[in-house]
Phi, psi and omega in degrees: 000122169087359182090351162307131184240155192234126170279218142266163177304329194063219222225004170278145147274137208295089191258033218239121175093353164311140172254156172220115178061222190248024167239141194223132199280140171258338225167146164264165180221188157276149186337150161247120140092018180090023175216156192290152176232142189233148154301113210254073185276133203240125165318328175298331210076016161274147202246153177199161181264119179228153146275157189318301177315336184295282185337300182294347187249344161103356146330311212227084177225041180164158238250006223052028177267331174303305165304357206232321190256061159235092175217327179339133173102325180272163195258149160209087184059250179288318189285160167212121155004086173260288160207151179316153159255159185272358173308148180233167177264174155355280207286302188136032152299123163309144180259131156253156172253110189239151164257147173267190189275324180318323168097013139318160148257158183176138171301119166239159178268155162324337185263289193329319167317273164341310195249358170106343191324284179267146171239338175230173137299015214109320207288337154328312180268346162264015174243328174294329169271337184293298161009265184302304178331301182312318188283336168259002164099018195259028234253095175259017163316118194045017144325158168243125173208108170061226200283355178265151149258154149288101182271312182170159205281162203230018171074350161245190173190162185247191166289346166272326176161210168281155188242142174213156188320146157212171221221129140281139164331307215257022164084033147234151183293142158219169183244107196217117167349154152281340179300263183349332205258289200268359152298324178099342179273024195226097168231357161207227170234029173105006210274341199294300195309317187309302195322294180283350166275359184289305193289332181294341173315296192303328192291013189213041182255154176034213178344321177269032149285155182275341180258030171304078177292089181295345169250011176272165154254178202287346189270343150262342161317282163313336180289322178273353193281308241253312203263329214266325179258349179317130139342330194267336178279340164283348189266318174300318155327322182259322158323308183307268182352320207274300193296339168283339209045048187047054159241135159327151154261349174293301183237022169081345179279121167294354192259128179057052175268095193278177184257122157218142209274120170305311169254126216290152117031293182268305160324326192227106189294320193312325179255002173318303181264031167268103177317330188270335175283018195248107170228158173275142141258066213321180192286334165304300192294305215294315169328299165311313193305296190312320165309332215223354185237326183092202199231042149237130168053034175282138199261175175276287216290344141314320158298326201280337171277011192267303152346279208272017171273319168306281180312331165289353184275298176281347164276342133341326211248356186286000000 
């Protein structure tokens, strides 16, 4: 019972349905300290192990609940009493169940109670510390940093420190360090970055893109836009992929591995879809190409020394 393993009576006397106090014996179990031991049901319902001796001398009469239940009712700093619960901790400490003046709940053990260990649920240590903050300057209520106020901590912290509400300009919440704040690096609830990465966006749409090629027109603009998402470039893709057996053919790596056009792409229409202008290239290689040839007017013959300078770098490297 309870994960209790119960032996035989042995050579013990059978004390099993005797009541002592409010336990009442089930069972021998194993020895405790070298003395015979029994199983226990507590008027309470609780099952607990005493030895015999305890019992017979009346040491032992109630699962610890006798000794426990008058505290219903009592005050212990913030908490108070309500009832016992049937939980025991380890040792065997009655668990209570209290409420704080906050109107938490909460499981407390009974010693705890007792000796002051606890006094709340939390909101006590958290106040005791905004406190100290405060007596230390650290007190950042209705401050200003940019677009956020500082409303009131908000009782957690991270690896920067404690964290506290704040209000954004454009009516949103957030949560942010006193590090962060008076660092300069926390100025908004994130609208500002969106703001500027929006803008920077449109500053780089069509024409103010820096890769803007100003010499197709618009009817090869489209065309090559047209070839570039087609059923038919995606299918030549995956021939390429399939026939390398998805690895670079430079250095053998499967990751991120693309279709790259030997004679480029934008120069030579006649070959977009030529399977033999194709070869796969991981993601590393296709960079390394592009880096050192640029994403224009790229040639077969530009691969091929790209090529043949790479494999000889890693077979060296061997």
């Amino acid at each position: 019972m309870n994960g209790i393993k119960t032996i035989p009576i042995g050579k013990a006397k059978d004390i099993r349905g005797v009541r002592f106090g409010r336990l009442v014996v089930l069972d021998r179990v194993e020895n405790k300290y070298n003395k015979t031991a029994w199983l226990c049901k507590c008027d309470c319902g609780n099952y607990i192990t005493a030895v015999g001796t305890g019992l017979t001398n009346g040491d032992c009469s109630s699962c610890g609940c006798k000794r426990h239940h008058d505290i219903a009712g009592k005050k212990f700093g913030r908490w108070t009493a309500i009832e016992m619960t049937n939980k025991r901790s380890s040792s065997g400490d009655v668990i209570w169940k209290c409420v704080c003046e906050c109107g938490t709940l909460g499981e407390v053990k009974k010693s705890k109670l007792s000796d002051g260990t606890s006094k709340s649920c939390g909101c006590l240590a958290r106040e005791l510390t905004s406190e100290r903050q405060s007596k230390a300057g650290l007190d950042l209520t209705g401050k200003r940093f940019d677009r956020l106020v500082a409303i009131k901590p908000s009782g957690k912290k991270n690896y920067d420190g404690r964290l506290w509400v704040c209000k954004c300009d454009c009516g949103n919440y957030t949560e942010a360090t006193a590090r962060g704040l008076n660092g300069g690096r926390i100025t908004s609830c994130g609208c500002k970055r969106i703001e500027h990465i929006t803008k920077l966006g449109k500053s780089h749409i069509g024409k103010n893109n820096p890769l803007y090629n100003h010499t197709l027109t618009d009817e090869e603009r489209a065309t090559t836009l047209f070839q570039r998402t087609s059923a038919q470039y995606k299918g030549i893709r995956i021939e390429t992929l399939k026939r390398d057996n998805f690895e670079c053919v430079v250095c053998s790596s499967n990751k991120n591995v693309v279709a790259h056009h030997l004679d480029g792409f934008d120069k030579h229409k006649d070959k977009r879809f030529d399977l033999d202008n194709l070869v796969t290239l991981c993601g590393d290689c296709h960079k390394e190409f592009h880096h050192a040839f640029g994403y224009g007017g790229n040639t077969r013959e530009q691969f091929e020394n790209y090529f043949k300078n790479k494999t000889k770098l890693l077979f060296n490297q061997k």
